[in-house]
Backbone bond lengths (Angstrom), bond angles and torsions (degrees), N, CA, C in turn:
res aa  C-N    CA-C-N  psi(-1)  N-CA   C-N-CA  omega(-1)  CA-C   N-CA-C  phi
1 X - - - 1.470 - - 1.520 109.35 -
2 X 1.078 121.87 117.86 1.314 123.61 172.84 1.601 126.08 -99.99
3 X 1.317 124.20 136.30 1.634 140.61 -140.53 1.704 85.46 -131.39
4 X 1.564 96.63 136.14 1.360 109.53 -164.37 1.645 96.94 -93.82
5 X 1.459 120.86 142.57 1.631 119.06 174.87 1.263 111.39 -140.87
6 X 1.736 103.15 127.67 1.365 83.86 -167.76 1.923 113.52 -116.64
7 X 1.731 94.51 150.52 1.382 86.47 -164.09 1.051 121.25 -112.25
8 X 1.658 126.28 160.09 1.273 112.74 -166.13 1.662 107.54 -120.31
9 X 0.916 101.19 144.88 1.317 96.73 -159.24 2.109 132.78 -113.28
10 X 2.007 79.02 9.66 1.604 123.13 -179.38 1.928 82.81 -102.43
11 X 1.042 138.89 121.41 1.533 135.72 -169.14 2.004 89.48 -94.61
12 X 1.413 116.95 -17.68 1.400 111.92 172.46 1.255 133.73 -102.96
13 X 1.698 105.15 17.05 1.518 118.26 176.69 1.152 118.36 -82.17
14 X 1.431 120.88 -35.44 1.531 120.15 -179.29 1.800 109.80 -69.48
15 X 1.207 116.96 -20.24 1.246 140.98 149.82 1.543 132.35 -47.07
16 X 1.324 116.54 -50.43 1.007 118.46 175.02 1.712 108.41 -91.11
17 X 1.213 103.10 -32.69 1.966 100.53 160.59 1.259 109.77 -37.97
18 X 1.214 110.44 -70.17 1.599 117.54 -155.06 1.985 106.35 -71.39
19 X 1.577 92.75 0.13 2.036 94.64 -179.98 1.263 126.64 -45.48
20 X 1.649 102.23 -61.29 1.686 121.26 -179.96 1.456 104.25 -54.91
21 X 1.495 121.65 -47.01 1.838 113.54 -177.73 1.798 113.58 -57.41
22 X 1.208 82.21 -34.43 2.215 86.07 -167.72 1.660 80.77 -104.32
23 X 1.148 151.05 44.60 1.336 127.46 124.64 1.362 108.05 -105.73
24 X 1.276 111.76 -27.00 1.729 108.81 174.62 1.678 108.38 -75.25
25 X 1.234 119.04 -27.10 1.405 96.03 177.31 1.214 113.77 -98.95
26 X 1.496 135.92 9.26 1.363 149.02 164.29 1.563 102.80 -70.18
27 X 1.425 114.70 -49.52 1.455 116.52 -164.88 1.285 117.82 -70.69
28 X 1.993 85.85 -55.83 1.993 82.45 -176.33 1.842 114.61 -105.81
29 X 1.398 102.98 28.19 1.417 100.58 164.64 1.634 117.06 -143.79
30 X 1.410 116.92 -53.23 1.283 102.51 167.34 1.557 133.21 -61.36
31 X 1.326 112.53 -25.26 1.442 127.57 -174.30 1.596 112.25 -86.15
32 X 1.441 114.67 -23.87 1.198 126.16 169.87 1.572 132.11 -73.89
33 X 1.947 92.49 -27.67 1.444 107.16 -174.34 1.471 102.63 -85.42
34 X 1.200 109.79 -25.10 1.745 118.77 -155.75 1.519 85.87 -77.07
35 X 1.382 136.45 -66.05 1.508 144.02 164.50 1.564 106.86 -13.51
36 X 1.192 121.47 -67.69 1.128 127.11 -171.98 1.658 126.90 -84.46
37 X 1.571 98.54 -17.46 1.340 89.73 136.94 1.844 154.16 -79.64
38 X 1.788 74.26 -25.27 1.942 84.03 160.76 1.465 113.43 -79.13
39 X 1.200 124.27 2.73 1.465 115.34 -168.75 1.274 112.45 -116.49
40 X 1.679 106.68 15.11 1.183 114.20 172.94 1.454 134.37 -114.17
41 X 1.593 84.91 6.96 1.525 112.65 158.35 1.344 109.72 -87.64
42 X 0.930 125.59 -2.24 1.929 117.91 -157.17 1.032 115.74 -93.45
43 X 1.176 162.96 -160.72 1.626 157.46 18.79 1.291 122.08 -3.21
44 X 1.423 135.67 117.16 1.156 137.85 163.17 1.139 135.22 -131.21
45 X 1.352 121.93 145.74 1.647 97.31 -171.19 2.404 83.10 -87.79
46 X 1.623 87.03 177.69 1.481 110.48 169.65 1.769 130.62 -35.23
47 X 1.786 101.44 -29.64 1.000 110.41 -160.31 1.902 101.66 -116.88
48 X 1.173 99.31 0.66 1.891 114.08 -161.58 1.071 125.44 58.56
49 X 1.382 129.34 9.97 1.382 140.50 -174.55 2.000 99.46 -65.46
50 X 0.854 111.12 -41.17 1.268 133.36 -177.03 1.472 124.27 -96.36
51 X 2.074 127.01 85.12 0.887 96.00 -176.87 1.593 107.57 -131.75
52 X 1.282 132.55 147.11 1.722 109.49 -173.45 1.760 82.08 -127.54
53 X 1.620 100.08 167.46 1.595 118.97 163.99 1.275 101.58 -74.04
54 X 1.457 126.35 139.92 1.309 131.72 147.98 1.384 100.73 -121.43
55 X 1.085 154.02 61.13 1.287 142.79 164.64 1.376 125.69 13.69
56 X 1.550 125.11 -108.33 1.820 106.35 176.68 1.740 102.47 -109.97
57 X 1.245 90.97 37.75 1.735 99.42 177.44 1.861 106.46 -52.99
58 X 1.631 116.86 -47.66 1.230 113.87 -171.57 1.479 103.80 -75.05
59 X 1.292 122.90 -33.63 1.433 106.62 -167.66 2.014 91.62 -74.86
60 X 1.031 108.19 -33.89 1.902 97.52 -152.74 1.728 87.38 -67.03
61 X 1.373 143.27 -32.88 1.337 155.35 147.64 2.082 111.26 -18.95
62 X 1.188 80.00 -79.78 1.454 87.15 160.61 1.548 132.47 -24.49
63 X 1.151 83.05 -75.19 1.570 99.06 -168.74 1.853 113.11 -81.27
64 X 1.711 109.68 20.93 1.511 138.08 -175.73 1.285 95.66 -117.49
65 X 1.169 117.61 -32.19 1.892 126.40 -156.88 1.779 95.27 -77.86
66 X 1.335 121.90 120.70 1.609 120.58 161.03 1.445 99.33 -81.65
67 X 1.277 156.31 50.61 1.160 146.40 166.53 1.794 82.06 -120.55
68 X 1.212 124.15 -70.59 1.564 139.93 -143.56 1.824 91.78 -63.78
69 X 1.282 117.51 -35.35 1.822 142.72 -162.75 1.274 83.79 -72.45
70 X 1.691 138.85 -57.59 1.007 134.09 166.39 1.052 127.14 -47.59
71 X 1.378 134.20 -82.81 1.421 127.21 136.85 1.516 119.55 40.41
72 X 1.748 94.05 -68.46 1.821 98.66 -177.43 1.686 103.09 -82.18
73 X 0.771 112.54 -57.09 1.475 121.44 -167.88 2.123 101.33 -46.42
74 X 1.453 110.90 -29.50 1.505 115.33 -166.08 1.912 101.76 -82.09
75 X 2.028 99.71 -45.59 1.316 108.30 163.45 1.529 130.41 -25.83
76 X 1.277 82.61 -65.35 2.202 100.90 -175.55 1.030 96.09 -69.85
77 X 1.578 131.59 -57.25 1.765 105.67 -165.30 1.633 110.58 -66.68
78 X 1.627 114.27 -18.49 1.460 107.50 -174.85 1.642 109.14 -71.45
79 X 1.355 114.37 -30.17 1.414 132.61 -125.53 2.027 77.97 -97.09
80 X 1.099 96.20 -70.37 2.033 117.27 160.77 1.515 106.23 -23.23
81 X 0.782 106.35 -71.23 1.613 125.13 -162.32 2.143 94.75 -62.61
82 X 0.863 107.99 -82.17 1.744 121.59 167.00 1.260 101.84 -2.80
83 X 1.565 107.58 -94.19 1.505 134.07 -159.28 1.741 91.15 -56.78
84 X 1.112 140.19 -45.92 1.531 131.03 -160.61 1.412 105.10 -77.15
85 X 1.484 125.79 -32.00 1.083 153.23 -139.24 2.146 93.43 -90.52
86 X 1.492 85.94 -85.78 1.312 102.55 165.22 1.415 130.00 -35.04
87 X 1.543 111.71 -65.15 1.346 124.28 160.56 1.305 129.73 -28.42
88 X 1.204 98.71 -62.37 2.091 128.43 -158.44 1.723 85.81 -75.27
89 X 1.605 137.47 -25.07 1.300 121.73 -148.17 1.719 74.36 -109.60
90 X 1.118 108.32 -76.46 1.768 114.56 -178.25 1.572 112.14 -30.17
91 X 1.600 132.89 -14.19 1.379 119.79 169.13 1.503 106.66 -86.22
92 X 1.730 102.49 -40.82 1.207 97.66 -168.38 1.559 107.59 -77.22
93 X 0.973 141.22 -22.00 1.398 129.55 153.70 1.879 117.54 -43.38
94 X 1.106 112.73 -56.80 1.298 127.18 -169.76 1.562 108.25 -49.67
95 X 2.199 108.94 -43.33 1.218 89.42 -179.22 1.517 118.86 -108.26
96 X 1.143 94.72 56.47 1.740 119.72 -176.94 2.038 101.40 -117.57
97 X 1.594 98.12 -31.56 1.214 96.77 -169.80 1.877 107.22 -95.29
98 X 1.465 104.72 -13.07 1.207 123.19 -171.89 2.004 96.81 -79.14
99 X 1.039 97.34 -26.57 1.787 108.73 -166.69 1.870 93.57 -74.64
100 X 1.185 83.33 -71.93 1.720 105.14 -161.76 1.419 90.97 -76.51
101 X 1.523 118.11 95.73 1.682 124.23 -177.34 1.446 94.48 -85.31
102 X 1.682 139.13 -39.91 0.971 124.67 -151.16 1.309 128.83 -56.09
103 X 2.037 97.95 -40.60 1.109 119.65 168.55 1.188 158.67 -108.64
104 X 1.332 86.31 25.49 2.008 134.37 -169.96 1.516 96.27 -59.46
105 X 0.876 136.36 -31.77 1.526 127.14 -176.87 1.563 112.50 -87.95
106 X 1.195 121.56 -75.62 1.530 106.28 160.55 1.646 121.81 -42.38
107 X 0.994 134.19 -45.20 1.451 133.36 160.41 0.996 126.63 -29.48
108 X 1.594 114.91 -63.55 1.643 138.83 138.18 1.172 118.27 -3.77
109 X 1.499 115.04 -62.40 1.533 116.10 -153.24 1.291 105.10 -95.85
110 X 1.526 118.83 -23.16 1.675 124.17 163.49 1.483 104.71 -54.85
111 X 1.125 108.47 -76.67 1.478 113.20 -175.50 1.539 115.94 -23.36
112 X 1.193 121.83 -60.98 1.542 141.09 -158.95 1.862 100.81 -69.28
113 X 1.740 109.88 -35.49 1.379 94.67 -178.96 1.735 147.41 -58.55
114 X 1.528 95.28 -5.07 1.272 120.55 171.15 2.128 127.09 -64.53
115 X 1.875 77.33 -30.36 1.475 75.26 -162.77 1.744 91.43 -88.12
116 X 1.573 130.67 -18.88 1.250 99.58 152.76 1.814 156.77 -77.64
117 X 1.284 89.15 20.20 1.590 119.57 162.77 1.429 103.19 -64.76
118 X 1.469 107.42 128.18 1.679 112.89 161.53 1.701 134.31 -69.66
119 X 1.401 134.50 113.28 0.979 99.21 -165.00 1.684 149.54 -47.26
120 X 1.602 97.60 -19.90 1.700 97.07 161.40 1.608 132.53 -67.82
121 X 1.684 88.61 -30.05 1.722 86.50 166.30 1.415 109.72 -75.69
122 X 1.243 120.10 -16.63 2.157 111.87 171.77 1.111 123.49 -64.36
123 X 1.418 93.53 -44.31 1.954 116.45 172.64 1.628 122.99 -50.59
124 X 1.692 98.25 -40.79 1.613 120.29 172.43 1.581 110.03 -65.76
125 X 1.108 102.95 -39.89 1.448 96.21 -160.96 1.552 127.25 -104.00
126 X 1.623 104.74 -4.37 1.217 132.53 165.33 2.098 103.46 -90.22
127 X 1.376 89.74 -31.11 2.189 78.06 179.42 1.461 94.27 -86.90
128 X 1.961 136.95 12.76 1.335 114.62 176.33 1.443 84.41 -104.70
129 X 1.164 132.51 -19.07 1.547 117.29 -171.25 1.713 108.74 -90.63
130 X 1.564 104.83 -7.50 1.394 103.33 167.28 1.379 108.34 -110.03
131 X 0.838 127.04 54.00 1.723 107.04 -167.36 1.498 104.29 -125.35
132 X 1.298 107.87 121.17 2.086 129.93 -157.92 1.633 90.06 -52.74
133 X 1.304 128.75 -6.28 1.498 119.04 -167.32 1.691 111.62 -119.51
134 X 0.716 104.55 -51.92 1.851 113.84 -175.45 1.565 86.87 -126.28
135 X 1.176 158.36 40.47 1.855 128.41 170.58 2.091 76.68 -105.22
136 X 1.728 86.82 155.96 1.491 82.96 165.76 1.510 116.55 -117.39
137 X 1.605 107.97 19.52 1.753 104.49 146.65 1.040 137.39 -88.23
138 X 1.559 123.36 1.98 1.232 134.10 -179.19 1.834 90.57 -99.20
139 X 1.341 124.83 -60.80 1.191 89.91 164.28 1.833 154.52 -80.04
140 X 1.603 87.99 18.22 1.726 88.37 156.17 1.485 112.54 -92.45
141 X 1.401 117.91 -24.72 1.471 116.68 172.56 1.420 102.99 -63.31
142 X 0.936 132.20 -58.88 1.809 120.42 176.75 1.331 129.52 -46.05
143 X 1.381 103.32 -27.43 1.986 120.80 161.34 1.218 98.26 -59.66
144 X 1.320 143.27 -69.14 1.301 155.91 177.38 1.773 127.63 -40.39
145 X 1.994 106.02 -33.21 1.386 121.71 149.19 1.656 81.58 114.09
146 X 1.497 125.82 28.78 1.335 105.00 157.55 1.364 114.38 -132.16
147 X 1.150 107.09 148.91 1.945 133.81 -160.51 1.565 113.88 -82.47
148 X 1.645 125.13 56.44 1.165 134.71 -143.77 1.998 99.87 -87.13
149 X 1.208 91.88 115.29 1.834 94.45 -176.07 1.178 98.42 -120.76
150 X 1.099 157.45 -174.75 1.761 145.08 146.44 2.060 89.99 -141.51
151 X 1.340 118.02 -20.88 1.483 103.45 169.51 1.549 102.67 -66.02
152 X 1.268 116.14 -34.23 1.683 98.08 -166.77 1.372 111.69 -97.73
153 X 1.408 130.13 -27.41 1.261 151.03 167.31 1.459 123.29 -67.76
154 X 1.269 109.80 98.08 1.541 106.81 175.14 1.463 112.07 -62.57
155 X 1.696 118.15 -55.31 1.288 101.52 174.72 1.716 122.44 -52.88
156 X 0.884 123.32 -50.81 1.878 130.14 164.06 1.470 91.52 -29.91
157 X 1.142 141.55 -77.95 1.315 137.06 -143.85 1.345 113.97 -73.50
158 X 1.649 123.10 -27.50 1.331 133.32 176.55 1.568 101.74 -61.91
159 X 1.558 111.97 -51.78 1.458 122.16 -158.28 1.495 96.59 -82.20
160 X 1.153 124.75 -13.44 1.540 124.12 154.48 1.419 138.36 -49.54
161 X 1.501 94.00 -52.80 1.427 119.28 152.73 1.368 144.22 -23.41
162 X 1.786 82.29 -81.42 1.227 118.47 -173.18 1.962 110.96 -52.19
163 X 1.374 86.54 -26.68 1.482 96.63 -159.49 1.396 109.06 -94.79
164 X 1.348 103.81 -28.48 1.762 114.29 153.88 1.483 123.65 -51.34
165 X 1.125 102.75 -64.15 1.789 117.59 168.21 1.045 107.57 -54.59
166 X 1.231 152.87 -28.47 1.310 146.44 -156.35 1.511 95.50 -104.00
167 X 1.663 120.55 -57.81 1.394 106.41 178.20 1.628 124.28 -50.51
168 X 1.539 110.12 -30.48 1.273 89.89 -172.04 1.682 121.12 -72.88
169 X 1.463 94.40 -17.44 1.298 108.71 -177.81 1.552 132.13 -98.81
170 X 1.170 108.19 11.52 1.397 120.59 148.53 1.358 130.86 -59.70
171 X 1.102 122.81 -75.48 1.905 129.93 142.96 1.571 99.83 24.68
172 X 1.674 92.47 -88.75 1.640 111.62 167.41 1.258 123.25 -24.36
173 X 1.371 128.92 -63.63 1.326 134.52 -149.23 1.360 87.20 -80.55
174 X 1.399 109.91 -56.10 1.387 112.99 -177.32 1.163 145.43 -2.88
175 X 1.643 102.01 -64.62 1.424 138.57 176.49 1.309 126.31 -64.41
176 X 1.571 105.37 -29.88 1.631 118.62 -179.24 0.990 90.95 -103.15
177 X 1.494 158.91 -20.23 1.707 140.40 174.81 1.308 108.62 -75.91
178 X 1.515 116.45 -41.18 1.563 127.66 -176.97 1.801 96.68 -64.41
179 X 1.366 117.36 -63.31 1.655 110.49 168.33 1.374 131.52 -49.75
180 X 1.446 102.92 -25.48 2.067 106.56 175.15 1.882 86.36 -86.10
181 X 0.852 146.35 -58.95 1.297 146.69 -155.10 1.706 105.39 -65.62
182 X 1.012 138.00 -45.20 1.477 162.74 151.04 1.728 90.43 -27.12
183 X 1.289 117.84 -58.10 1.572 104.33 -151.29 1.619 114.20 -84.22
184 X 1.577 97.57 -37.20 1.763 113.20 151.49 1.174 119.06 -2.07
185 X 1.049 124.73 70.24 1.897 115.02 164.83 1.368 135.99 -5.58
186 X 1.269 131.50 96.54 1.324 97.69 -164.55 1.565 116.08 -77.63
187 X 1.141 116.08 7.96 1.584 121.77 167.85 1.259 112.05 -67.62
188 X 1.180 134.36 -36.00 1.403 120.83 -179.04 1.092 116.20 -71.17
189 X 1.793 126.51 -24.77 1.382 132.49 -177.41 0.830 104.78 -75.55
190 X 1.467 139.13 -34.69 1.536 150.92 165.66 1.326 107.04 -38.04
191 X 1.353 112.77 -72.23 1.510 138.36 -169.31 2.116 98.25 -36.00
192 X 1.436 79.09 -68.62 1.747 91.58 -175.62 1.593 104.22 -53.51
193 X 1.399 116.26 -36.82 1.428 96.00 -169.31 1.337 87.21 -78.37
194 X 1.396 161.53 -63.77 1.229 146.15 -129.46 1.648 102.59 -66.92
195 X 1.565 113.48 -30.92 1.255 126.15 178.74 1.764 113.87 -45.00
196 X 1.517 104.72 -31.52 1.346 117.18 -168.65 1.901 109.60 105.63
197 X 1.268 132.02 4.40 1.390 154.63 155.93 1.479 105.05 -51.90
198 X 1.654 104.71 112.70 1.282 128.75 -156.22 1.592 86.66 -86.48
199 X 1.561 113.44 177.97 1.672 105.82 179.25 1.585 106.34 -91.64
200 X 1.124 140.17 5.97 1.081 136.45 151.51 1.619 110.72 -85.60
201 X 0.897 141.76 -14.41 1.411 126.43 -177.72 1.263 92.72 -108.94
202 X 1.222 132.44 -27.14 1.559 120.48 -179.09 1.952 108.78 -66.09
203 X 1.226 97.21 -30.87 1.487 112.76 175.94 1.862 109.37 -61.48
204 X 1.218 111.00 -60.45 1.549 112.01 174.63 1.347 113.47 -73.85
205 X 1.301 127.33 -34.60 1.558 114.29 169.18 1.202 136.49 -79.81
206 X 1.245 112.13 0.59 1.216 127.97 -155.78 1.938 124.29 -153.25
207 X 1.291 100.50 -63.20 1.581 98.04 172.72 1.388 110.90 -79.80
208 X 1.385 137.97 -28.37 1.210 129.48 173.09 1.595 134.27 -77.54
209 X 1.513 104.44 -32.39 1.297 114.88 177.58 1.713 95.22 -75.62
210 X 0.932 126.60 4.47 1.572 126.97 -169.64 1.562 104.39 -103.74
211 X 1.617 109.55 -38.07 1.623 122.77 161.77 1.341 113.70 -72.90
212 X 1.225 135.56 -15.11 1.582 128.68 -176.07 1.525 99.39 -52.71
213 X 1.703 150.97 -34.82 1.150 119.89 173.08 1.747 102.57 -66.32
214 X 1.112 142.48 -82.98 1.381 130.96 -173.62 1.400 138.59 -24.72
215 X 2.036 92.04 -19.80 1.681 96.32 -177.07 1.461 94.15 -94.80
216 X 1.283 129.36 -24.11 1.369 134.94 179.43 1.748 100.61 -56.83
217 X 1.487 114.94 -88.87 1.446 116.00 156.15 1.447 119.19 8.90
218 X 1.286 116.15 -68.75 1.462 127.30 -159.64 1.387 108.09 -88.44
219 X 1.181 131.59 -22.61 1.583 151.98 173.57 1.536 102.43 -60.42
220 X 1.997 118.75 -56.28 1.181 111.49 -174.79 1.715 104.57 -81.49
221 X 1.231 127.43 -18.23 1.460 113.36 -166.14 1.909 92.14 -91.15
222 X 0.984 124.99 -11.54 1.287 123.96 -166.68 1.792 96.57 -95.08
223 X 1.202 131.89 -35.87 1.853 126.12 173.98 1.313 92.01 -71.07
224 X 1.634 132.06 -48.02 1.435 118.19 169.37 1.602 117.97 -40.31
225 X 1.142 122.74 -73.70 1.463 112.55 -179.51 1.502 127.39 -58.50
226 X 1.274 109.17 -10.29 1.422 106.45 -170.49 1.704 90.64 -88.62
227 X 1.148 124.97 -47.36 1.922 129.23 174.88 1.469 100.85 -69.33
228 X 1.108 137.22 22.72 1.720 117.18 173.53 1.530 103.18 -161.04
229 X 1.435 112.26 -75.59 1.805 107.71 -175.03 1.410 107.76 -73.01
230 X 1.585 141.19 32.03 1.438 98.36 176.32 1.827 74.61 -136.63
231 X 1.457 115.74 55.20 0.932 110.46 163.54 1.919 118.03 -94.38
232 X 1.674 112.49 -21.98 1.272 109.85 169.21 1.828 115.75 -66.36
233 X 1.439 89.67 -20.50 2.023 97.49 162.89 1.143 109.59 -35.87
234 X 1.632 103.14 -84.30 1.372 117.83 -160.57 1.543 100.80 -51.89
235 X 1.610 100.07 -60.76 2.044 89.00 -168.64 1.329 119.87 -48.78
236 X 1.414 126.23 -24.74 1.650 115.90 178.98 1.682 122.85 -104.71
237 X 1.515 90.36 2.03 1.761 84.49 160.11 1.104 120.22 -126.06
238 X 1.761 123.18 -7.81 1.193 112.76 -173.05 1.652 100.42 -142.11
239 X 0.819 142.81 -42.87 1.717 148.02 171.40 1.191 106.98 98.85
240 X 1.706 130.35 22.47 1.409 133.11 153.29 2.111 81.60 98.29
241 X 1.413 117.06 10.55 1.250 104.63 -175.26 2.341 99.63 -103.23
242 X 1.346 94.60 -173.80 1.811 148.09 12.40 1.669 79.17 -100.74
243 X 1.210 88.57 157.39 1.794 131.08 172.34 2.171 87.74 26.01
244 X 1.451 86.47 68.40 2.330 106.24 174.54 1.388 90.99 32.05
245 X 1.488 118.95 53.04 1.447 107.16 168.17 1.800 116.82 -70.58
246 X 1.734 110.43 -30.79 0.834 148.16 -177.30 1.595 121.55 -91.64
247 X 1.392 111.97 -10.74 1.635 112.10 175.60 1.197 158.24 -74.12
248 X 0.822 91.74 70.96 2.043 110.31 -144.06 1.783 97.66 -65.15
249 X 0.977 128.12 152.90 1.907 158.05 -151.62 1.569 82.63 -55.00
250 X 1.620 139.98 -55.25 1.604 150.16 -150.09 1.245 96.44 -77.22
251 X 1.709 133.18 -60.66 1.129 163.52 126.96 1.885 98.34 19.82
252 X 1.685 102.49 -94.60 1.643 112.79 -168.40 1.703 95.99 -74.33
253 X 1.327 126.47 -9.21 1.657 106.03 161.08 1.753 118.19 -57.21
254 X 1.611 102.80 -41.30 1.154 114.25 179.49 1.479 115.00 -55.06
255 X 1.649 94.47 -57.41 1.409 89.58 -164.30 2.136 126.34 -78.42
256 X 1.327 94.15 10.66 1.325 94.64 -145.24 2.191 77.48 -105.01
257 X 1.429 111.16 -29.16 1.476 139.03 -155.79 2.003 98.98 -82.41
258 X 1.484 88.39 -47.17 1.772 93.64 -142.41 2.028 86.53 -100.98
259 X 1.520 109.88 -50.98 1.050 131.39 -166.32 1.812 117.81 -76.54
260 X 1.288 121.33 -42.89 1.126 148.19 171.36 0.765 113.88 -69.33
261 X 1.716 114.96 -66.42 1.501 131.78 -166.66 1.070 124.77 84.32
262 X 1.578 114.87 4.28 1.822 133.34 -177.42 1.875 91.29 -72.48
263 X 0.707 134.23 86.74 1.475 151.07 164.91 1.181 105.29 -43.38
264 X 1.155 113.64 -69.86 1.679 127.79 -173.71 1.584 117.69 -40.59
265 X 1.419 90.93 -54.63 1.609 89.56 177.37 1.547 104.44 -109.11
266 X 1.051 131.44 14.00 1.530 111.49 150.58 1.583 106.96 -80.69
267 X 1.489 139.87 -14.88 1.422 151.87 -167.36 1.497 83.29 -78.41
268 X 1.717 123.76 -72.36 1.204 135.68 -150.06 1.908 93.14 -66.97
269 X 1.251 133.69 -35.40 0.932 118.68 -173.73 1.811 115.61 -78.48
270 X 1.230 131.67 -44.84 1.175 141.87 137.75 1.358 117.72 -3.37
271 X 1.311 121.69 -45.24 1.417 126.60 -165.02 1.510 89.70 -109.53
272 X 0.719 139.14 -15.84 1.706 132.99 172.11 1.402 110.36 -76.96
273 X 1.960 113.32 -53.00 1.245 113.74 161.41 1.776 122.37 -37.28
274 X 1.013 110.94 -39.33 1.406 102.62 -158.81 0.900 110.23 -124.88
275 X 1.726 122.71 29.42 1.489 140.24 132.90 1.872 104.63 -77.89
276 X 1.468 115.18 -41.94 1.394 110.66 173.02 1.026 126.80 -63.90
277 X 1.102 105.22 -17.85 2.359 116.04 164.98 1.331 112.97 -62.54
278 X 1.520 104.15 -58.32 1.080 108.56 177.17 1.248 136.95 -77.32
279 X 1.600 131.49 -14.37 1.304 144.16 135.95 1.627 113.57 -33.80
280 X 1.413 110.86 -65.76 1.210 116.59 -173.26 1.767 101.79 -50.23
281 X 1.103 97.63 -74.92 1.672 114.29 -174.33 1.676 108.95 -16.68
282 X 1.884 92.51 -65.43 1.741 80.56 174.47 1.433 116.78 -91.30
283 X 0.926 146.21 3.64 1.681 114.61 147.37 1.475 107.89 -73.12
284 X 1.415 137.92 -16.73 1.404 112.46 171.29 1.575 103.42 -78.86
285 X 1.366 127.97 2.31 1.529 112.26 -175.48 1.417 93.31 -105.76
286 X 1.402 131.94 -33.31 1.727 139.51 -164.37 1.273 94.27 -70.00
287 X 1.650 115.77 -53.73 1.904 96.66 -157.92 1.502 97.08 -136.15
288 X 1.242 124.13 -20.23 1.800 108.25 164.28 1.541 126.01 -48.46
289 X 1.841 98.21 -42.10 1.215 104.26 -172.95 1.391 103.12 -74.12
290 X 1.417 145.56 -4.93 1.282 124.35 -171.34 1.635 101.18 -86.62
291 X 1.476 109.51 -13.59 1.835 85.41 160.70 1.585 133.92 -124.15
292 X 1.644 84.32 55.69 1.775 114.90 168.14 1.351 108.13 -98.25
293 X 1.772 102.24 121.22 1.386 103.72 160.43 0.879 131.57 -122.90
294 X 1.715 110.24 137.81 1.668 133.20 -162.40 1.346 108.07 -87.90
């Protein structure tokens, strides 16, 4: 059998293809990180006129600071809360849409319109449906006998959040459970039911352990978004408040960087963040993945 290859015969074309990708990720990612890792040695004043070495002065600072300690502790429960949230709703949608084939395509296309919402417009429109003054879920929660504030309530404001981030990111999950669920044989579901395998156990023995690569997949891109994109969340519904109940690690980079102007340790915090991506990342690739089956 012969396999077609094609050759080029300029030895600097495959080279100049690949230019525009490695200058865009030279510019706005390697060149950006490298910056901010030198700048996380620094002292600076606001304007850079002013700069001395401190060596790991900002991180050993840091990790002294009870604001930043918070920070982590607000991360994980946001980060926790998100991915289960999102996930757990986006399967069970999927195998609702996997059931009902007739109307899986219009169904489909409802579902999905969420995830082209920006996250500041999610943030907006989830703090008008919560909002202690005009939202009208705070006043069905008061029909119900509860006192829903999220300015004064840290817990209120998390679950504000949470529920923001999660809608936009359903869409997402969506799409890859409905595509892992799609490829599923339907002979094996057969098989199990002929076995006497009720549709819930055929579901855990069978259709899900069959999704563990897709739920794996969606697990690492989902701690990604919860540590980086759902930071226009927080800024437009909650402002990392009341008293950083809400201030997740992306959040106090901003505010400590843009707002402050402490450079130094918004640099040093930045580079901590995105050593914790990458920590996470590989233990979910080292030992999560060993109980994915292909």
């Amino acid at each position: 059998m012969q396999t077609k290859r094609t050759i080029f015969h300029n030895r600097w074309l495959p080279y100049l293809l690949l230019a525009p990708q490695l200058a865009i990720t030279v510019i706005f990612f390697l060149w950006p990180a490298a910056q901010a890792v030198r700048q996380s040695f620094l002292r600076e004043d606001a304007f850079g006129l002013n700069t001395e070495f401190v060596g790991l002065g900002n991180y050993l600072r840091l990790f002294s600071d009870p604001s930043y300690l918070n920070a982590f502790q607000v991360t994980a429960v946001f980060a926790v809360s998100v991915a289960a949230l999102s996930m757990g709703l986006a399967l069970l949608l999927a195998v609702a849409v996997d059931r009902v084939l007739r109307a899986n395509q219009s169904y489909t296309t409802l579902l999905v319109w969420p995830y082209a919402v920006a996250p500041a417009v999610a943030g907006v429109l989830w703090w008008f449906l919560f909002n202690p003054t005009i939202g009208i879920l705070p006043y069905a929660l008061e029909q119900l006998g509860y006192d829903w504030n999220h300015n004064l309530d840290g817990t209120d404001a998390m679950i504000l959040v949470v529920i923001a981030a999660s809608w936009k990111q359903i869409s997402y999950n969506f799409l890859f459970f409905v595509a892992g669920l799609q490829a599923i044989p339907q002979s094996l579901r057969e098989a199990a039911a002929i076995d006497g395998a009720g549709p819930v156990k055929r579901f855990f023995t069978v259709v899900f352990p069959l999704l563990s690569p897709t739920t794996f997949f969606l697990l690492v891109i989902n701690v990604t978004y919860t540590m980086f994109e759902t930071f226009a969340v927080i800024d437009a519904a909650t402002e990392g408040g009341p008293s950083q109940a809400t201030n997740i690690l992306v959040y106090k980079v901003y505010r400590d960087g843009f707002v402050s102007l402490n450079l130094g340790s918004s640099a040093a915090q930045s580079v901590i963040l995105m050593f914790i991506v990458i920590a996470l990342t590989f233990v979910q690739f080292r030992w999560i993945e060993r109980r994915v089956q292909y």
